[in-house]
PADO-943931 format. One record per atom (N, C-alpha, C): residue number from 1; residue in one letter; atom name; z, y, x. Coordinates in steps of 0.05 Angstrom, whole numbers, always signed. Layout:
residues N
n, res, atom, zz, yy, xx
NUM, A, CA, Z, Y, X .
...
//
This chain:
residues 218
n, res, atom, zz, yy, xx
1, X, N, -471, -537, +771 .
1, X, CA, -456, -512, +775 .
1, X, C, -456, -495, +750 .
2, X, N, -485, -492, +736 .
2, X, CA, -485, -471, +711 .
2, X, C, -461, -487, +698 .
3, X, N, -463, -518, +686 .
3, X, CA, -439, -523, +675 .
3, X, C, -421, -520, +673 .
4, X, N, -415, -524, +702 .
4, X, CA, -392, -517, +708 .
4, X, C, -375, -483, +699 .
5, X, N, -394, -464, +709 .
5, X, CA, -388, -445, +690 .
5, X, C, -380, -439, +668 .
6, X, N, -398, -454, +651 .
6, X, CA, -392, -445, +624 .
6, X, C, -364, -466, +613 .
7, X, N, -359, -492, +628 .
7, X, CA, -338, -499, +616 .
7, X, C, -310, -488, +623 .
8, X, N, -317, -466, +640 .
8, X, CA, -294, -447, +656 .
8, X, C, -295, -431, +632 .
9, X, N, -320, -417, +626 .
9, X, CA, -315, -398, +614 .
9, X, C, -308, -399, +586 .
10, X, N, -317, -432, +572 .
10, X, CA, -303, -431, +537 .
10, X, C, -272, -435, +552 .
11, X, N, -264, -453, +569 .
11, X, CA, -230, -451, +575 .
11, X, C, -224, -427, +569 .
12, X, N, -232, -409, +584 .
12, X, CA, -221, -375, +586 .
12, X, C, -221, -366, +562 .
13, X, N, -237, -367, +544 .
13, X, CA, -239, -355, +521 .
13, X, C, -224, -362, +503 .
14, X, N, -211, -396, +500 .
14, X, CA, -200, -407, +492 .
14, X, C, -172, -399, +500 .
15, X, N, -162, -399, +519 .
15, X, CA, -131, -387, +523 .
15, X, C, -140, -359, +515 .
16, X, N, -153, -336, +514 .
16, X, CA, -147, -311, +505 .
16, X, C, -144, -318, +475 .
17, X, N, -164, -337, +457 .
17, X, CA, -157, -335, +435 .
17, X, C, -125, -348, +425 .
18, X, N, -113, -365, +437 .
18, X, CA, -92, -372, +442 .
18, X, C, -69, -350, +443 .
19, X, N, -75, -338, +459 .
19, X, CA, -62, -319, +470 .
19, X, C, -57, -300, +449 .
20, X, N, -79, -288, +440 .
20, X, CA, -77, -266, +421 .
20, X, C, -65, -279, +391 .
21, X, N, -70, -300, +385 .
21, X, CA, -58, -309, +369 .
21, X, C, -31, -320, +363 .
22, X, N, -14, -323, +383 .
22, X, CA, +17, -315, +392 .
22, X, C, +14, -290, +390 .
23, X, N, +7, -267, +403 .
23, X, CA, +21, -247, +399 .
23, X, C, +15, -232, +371 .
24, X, N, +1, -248, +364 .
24, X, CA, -2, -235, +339 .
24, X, C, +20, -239, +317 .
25, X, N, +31, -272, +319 .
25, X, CA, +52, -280, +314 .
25, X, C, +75, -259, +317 .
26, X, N, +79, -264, +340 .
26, X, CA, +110, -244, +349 .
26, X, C, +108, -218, +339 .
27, X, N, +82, -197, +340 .
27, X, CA, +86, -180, +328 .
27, X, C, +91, -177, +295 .
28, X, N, +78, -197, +284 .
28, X, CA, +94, -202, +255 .
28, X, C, +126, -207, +253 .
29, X, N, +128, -209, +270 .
29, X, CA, +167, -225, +266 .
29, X, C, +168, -193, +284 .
30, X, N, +166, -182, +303 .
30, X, CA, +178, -157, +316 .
30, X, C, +177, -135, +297 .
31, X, N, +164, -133, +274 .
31, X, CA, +157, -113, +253 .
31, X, C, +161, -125, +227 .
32, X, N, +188, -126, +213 .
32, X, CA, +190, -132, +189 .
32, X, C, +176, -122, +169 .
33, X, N, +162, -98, +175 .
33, X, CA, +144, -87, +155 .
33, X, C, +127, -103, +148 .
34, X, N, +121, -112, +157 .
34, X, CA, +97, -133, +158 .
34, X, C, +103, -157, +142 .
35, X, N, +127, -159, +130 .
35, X, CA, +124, -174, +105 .
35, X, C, +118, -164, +86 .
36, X, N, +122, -142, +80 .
36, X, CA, +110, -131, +54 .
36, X, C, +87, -117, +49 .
37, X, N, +69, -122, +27 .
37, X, CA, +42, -117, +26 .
37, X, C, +31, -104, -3 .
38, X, N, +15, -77, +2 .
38, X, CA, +9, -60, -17 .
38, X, C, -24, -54, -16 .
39, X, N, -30, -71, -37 .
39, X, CA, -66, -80, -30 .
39, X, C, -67, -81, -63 .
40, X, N, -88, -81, -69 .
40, X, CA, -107, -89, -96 .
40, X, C, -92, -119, -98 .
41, X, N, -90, -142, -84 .
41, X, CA, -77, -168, -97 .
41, X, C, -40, -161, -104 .
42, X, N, -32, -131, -93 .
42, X, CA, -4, -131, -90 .
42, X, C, -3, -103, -94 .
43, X, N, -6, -87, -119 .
43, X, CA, -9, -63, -132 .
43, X, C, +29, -66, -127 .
44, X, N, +41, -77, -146 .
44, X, CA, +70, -76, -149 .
44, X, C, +94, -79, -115 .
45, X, N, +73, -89, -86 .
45, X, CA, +89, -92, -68 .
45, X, C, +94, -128, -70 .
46, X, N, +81, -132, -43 .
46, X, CA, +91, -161, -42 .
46, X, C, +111, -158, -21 .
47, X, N, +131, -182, -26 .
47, X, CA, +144, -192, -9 .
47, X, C, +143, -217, +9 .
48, X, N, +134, -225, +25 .
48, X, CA, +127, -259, +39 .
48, X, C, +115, -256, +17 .
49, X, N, +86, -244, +8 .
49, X, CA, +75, -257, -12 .
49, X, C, +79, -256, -40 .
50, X, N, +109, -258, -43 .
50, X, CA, +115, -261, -70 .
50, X, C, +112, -228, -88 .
51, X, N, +103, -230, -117 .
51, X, CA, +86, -201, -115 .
51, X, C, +95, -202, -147 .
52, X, N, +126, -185, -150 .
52, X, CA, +132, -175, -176 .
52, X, C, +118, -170, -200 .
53, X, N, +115, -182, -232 .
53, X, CA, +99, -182, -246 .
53, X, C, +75, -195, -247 .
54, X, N, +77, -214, -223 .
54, X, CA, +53, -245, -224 .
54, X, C, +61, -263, -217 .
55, X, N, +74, -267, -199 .
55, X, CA, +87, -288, -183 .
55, X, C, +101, -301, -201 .
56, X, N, +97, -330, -209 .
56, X, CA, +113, -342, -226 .
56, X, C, +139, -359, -214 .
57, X, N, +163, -363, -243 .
57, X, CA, +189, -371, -218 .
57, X, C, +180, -399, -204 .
58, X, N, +161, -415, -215 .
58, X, CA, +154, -438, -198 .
58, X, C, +151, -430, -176 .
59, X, N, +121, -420, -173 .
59, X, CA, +111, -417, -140 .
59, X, C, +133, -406, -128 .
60, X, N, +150, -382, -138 .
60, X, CA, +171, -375, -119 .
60, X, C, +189, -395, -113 .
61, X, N, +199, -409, -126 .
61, X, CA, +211, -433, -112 .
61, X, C, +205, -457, -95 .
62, X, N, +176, -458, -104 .
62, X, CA, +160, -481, -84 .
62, X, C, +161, -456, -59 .
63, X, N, +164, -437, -54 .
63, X, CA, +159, -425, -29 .
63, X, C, +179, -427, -21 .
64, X, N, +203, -406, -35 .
64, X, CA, +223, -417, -16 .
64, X, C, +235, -429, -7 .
65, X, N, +230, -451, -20 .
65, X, CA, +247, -491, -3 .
65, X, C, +229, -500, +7 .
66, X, N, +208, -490, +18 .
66, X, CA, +188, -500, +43 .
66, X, C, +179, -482, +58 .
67, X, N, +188, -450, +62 .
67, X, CA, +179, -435, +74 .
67, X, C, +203, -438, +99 .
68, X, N, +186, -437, +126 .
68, X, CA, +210, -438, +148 .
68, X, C, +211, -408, +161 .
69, X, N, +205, -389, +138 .
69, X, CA, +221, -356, +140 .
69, X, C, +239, -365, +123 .
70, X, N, +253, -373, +99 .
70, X, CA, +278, -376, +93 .
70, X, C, +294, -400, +100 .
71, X, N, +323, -383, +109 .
71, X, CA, +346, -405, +107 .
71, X, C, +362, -420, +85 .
72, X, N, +345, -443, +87 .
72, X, CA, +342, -468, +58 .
72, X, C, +381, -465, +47 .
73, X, N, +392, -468, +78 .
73, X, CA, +428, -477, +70 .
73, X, C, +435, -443, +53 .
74, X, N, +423, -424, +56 .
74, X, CA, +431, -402, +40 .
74, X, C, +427, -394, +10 .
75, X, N, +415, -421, +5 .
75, X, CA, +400, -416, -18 .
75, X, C, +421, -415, -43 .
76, X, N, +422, -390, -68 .
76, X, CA, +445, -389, -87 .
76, X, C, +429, -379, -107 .
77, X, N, +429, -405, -130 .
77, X, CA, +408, -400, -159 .
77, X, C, +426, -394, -179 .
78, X, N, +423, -387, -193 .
78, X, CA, +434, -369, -225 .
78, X, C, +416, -373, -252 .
79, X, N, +424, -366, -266 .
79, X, CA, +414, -374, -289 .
79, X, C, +387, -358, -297 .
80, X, N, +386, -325, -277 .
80, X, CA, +366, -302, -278 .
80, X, C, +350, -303, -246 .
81, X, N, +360, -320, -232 .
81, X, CA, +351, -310, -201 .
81, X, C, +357, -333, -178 .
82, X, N, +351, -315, -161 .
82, X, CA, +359, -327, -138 .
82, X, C, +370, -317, -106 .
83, X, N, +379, -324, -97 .
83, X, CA, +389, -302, -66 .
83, X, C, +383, -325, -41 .
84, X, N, +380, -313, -20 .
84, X, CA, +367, -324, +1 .
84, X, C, +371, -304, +29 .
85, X, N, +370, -320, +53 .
85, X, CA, +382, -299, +67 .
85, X, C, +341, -317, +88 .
86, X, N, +334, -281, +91 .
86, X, CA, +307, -291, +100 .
86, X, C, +314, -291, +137 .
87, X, N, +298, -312, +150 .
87, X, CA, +308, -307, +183 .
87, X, C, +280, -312, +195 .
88, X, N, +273, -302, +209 .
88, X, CA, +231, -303, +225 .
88, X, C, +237, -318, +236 .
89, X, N, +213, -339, +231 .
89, X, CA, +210, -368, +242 .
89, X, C, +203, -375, +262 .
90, X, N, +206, -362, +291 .
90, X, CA, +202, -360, +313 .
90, X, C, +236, -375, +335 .
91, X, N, +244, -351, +325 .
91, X, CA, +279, -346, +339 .
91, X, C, +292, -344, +318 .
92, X, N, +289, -349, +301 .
92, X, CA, +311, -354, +272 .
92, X, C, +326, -329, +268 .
93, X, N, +317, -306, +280 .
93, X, CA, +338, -279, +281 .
93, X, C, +339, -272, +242 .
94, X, N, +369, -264, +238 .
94, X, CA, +363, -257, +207 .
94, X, C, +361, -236, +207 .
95, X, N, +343, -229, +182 .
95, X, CA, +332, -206, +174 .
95, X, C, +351, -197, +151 .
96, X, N, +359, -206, +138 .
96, X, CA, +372, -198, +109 .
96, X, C, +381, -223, +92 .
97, X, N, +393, -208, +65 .
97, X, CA, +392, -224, +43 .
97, X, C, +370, -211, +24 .
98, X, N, +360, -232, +0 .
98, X, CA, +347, -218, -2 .
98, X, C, +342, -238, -37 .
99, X, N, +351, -221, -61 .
99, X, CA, +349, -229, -86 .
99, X, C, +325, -224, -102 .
100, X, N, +323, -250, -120 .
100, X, CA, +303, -242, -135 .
100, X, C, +305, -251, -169 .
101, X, N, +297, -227, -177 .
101, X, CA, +309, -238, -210 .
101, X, C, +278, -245, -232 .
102, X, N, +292, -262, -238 .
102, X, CA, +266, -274, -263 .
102, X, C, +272, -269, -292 .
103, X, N, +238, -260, -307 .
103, X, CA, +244, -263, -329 .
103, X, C, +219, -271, -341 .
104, X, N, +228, -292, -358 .
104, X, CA, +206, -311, -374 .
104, X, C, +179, -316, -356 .
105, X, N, +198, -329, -334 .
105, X, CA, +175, -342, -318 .
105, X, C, +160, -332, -301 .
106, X, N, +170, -296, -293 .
106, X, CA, +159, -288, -278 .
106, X, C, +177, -279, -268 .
107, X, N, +174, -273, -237 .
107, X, CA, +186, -241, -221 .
107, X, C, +183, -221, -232 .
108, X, N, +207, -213, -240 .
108, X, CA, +210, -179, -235 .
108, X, C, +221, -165, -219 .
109, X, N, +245, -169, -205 .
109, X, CA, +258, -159, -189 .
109, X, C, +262, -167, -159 .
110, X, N, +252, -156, -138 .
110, X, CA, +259, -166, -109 .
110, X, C, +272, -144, -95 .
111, X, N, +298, -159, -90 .
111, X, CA, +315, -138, -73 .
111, X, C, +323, -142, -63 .
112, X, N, +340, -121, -30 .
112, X, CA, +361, -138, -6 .
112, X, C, +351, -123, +19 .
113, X, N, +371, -136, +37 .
113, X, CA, +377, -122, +56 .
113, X, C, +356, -126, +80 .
114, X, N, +352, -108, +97 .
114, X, CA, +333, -110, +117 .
114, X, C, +347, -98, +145 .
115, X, N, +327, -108, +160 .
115, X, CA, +338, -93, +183 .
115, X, C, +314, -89, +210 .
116, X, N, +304, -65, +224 .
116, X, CA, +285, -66, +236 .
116, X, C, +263, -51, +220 .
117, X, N, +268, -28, +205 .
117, X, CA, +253, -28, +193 .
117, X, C, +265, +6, +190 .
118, X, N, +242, +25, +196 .
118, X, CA, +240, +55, +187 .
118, X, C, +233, +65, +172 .
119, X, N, +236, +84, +168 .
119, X, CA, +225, +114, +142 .
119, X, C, +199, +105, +148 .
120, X, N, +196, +119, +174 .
120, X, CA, +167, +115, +184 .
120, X, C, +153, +91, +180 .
121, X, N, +156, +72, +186 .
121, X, CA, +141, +41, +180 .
121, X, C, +138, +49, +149 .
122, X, N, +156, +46, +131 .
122, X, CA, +158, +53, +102 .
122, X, C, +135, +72, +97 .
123, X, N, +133, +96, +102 .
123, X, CA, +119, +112, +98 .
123, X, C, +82, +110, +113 .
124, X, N, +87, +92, +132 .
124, X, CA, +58, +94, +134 .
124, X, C, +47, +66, +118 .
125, X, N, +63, +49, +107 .
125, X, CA, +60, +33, +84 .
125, X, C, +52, +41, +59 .
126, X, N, +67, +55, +50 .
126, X, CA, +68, +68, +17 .
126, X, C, +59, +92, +11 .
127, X, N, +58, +109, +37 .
127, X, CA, +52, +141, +37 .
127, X, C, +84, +155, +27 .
128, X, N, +84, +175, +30 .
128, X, CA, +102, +197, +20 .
128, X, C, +114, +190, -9 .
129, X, N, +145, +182, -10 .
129, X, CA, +153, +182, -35 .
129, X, C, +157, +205, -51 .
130, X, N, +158, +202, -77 .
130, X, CA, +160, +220, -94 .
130, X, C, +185, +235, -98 .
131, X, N, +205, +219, -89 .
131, X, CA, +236, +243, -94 .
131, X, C, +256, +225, -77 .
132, X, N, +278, +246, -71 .
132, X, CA, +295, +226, -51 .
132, X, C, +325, +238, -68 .
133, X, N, +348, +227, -65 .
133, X, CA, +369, +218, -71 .
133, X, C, +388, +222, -41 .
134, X, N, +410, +227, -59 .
134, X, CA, +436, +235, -36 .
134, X, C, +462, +227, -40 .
135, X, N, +469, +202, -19 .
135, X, CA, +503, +201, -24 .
135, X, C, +519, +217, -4 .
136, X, N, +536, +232, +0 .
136, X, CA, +558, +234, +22 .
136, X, C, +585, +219, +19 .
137, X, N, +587, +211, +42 .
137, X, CA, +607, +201, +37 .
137, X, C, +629, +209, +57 .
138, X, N, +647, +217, +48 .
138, X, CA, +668, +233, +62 .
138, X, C, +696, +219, +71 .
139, X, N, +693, +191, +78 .
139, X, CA, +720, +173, +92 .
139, X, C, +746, +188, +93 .
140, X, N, +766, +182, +96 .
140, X, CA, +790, +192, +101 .
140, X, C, +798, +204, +129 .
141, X, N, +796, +185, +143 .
141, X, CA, +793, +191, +167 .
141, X, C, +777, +186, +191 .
142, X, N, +751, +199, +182 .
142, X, CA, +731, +204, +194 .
142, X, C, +711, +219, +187 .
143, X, N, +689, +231, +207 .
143, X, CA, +672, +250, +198 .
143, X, C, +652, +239, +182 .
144, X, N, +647, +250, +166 .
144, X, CA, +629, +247, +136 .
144, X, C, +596, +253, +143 .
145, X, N, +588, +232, +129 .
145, X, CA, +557, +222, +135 .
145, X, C, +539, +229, +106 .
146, X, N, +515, +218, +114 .
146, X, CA, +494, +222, +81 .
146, X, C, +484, +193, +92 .
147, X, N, +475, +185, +60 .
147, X, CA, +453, +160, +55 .
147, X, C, +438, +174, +41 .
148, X, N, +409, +161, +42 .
148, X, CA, +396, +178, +20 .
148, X, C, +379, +152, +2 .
149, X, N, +363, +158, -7 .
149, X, CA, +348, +138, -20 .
149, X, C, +320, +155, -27 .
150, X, N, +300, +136, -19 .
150, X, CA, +275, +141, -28 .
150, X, C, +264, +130, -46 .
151, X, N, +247, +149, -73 .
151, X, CA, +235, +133, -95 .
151, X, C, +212, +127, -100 .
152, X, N, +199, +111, -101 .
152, X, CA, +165, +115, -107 .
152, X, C, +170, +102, -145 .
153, X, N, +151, +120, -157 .
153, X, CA, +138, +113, -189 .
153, X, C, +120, +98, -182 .
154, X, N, +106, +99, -164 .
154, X, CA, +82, +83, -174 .
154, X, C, +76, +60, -139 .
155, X, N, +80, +48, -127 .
155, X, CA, +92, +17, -142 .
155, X, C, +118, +33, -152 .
156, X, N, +131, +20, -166 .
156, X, CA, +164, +24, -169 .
156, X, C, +177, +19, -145 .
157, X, N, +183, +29, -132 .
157, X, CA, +204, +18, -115 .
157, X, C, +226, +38, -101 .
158, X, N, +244, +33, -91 .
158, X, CA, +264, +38, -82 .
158, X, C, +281, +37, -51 .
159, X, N, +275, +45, -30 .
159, X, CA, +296, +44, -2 .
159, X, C, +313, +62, +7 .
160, X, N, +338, +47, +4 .
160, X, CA, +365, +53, +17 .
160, X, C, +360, +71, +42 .
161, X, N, +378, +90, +53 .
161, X, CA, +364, +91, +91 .
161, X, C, +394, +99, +95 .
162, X, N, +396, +91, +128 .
162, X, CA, +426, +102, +145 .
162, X, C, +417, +125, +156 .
163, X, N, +421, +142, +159 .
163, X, CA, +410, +168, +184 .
163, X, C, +421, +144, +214 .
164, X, N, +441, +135, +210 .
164, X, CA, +452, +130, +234 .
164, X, C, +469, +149, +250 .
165, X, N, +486, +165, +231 .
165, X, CA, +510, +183, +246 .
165, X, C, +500, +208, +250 .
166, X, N, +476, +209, +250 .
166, X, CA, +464, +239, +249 .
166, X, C, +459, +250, +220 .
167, X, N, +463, +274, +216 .
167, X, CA, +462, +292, +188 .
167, X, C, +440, +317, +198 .
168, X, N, +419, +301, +199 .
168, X, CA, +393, +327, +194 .
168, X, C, +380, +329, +180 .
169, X, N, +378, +312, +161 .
169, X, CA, +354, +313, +143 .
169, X, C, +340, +282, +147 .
170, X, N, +327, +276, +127 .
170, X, CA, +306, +250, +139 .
170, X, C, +297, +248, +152 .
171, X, N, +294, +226, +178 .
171, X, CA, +277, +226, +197 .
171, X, C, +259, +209, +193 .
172, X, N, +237, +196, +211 .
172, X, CA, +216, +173, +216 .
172, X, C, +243, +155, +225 .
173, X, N, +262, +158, +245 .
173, X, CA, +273, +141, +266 .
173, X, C, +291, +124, +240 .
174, X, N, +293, +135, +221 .
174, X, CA, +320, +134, +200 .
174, X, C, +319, +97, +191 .
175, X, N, +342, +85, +205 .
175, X, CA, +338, +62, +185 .
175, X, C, +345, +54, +163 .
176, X, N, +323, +38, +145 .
176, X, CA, +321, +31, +124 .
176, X, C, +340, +6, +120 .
177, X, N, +356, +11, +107 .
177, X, CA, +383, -17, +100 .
177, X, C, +369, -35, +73 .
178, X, N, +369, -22, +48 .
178, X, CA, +362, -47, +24 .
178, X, C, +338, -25, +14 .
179, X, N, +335, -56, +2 .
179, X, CA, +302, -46, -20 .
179, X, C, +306, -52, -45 .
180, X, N, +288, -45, -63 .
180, X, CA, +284, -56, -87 .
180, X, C, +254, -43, -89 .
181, X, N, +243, -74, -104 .
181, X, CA, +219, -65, -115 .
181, X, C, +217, -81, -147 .
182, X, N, +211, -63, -159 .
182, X, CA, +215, -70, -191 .
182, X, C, +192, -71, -212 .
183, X, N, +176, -90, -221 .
183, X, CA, +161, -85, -232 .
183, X, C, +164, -92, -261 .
184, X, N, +192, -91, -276 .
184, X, CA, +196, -87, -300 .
184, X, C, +198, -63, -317 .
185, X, N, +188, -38, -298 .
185, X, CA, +188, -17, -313 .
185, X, C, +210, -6, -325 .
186, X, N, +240, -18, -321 .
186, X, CA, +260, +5, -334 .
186, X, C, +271, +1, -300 .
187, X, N, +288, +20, -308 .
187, X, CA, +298, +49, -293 .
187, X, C, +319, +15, -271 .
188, X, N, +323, +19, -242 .
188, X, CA, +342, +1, -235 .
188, X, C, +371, +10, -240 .
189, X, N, +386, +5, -243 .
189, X, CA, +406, +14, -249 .
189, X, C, +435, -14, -231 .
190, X, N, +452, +3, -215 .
190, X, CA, +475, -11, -206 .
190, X, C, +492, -2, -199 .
191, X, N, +520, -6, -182 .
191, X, CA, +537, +10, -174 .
191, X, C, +532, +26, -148 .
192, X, N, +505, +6, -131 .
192, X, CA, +496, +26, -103 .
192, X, C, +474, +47, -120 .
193, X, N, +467, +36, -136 .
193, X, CA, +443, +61, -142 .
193, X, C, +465, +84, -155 .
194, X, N, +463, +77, -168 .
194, X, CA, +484, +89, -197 .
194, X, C, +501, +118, -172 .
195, X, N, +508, +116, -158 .
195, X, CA, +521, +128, -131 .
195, X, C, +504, +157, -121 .
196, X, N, +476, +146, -111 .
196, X, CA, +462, +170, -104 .
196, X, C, +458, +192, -131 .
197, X, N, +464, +215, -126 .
197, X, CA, +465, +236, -130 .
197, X, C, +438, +259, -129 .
198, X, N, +434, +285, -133 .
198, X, CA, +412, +304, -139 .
198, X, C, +388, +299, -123 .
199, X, N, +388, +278, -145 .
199, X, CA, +359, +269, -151 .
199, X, C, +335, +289, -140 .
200, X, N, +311, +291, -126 .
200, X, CA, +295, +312, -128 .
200, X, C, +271, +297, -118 .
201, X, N, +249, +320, -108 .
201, X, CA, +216, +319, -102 .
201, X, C, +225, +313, -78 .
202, X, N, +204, +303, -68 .
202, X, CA, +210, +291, -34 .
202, X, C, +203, +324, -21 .
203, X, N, +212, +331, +0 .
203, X, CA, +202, +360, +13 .
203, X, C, +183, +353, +38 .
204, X, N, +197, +326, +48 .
204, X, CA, +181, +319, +78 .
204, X, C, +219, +314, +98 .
205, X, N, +202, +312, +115 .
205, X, CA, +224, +308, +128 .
205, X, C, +244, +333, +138 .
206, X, N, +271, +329, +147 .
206, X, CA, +290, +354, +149 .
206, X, C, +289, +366, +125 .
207, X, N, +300, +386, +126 .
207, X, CA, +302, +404, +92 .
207, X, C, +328, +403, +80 .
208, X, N, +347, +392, +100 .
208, X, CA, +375, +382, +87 .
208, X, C, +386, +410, +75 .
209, X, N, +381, +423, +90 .
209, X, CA, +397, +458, +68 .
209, X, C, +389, +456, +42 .
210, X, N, +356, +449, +44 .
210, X, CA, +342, +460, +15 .
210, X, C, +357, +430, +0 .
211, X, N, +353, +403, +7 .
211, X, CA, +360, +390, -10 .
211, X, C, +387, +385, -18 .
212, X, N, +399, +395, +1 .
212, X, CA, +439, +399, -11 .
212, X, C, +439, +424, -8 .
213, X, N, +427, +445, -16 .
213, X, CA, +440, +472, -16 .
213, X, C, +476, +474, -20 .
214, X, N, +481, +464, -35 .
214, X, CA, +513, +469, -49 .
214, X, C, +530, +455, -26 .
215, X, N, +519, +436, -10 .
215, X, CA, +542, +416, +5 .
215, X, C, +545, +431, +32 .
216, X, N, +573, +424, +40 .
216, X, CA, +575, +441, +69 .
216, X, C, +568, +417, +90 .
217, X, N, +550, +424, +97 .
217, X, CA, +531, +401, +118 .
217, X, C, +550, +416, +149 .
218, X, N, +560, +402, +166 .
218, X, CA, +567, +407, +188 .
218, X, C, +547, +412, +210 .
//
């Protein structure tokens, strides 16, 4: 009978560890944050690992044509880079595209689109960025919205955000559309960056008077 117990009881213990180990799974794929990582091995921001200014273009390519987070048929190489559309290896749901540029054999540049992913997640990642950025964009016929963009100096990096139709200021809820994280040290420069506008100190969240004083916010 004691036996009998205890081979009940490693079973039991054995499906909880089971158990928790799926959900530990799913919560990695239910939280895209959770690919990226800001630790002492990943000062610059990793992505799946891959970690701007170390990551050589080998290993990044042995990962990505055997990693079953990326979709192999999306795969588009260049002479500086590469693009990839990443999908969680559970339910194949896609997450983004998502580019990476090389130079002399290393990563420097990882950038692209996300989805599932907030100010808030962002921020309890990286802490409080250092200055935020403002597009409006005023359609022809329709009511006129803001994007903003958040900057950190130190990792370098860079996220896009939608308010999502609302014009209050930054929220936690706000989603985050593209990233860039850059560890070549000059300035990013493109036609989406190049776009956002008066530049400033981060205030916190809301503050849209103080940070567009001049704009007629509805």
């Amino acid at each position: 009978m004691e036996r009998k117990r205890k081979v009940i009881l490693l079973l039991f213990l054995l499906l909880c560890c089971m158990l928790t180990i799926g959900v530990g799974k799913e919560v990695f794929f239910r939280q895209p944050i959770k690919a990226f990582e800001l630790s002492e091995e990943c000062p610059n921001i990793c992505w799946l690992g891959i970690h701007p200014g170390t990551t050589t273009t080998e290993e990044t390519l042995d990962f990505l044509f055997t990693s079953n987070l990326i979709d192999r048929d999306s795969i588009v190489m260049s002479s500086d880079g590469i693009r990839v559309a990443w999908v969680t290896q559970v339910t194949n749901i896609h997450m983004g595209y998502v580019g990476i540029a090389f130079e002399e054999e290393l990563v420097t540049v990882v950038s692209g689109s996300l989805s599932q992913v907030t100010v808030g997640d962002v921020i309890q990642l990286l802490g409080e960025p250092d200055e935020i950025s403002f597009e409006l964009i005023i359609p022809p016929d329709s009511a006129q919205y803001i994007l903003y963009m958040l900057h950190y100096s130190s990792p370098k990096a860079m996220f896009e955000v939608d308010p999502v139709g609302h014009i209050v200021g930054p929220a936690s809820d706000d989603s985050v559309n593209i990233f860039y994280i850059n560890a070549s040290g000059e300035p990013i420069s493109n036609w989406k960056v190049d776009a956002y506008k008066n530049r400033q100190p981060w205030l916190g969240y809301g503050h849209l008077e103080e940070y567009l004083p001049e704009e007629d916010i509805p």
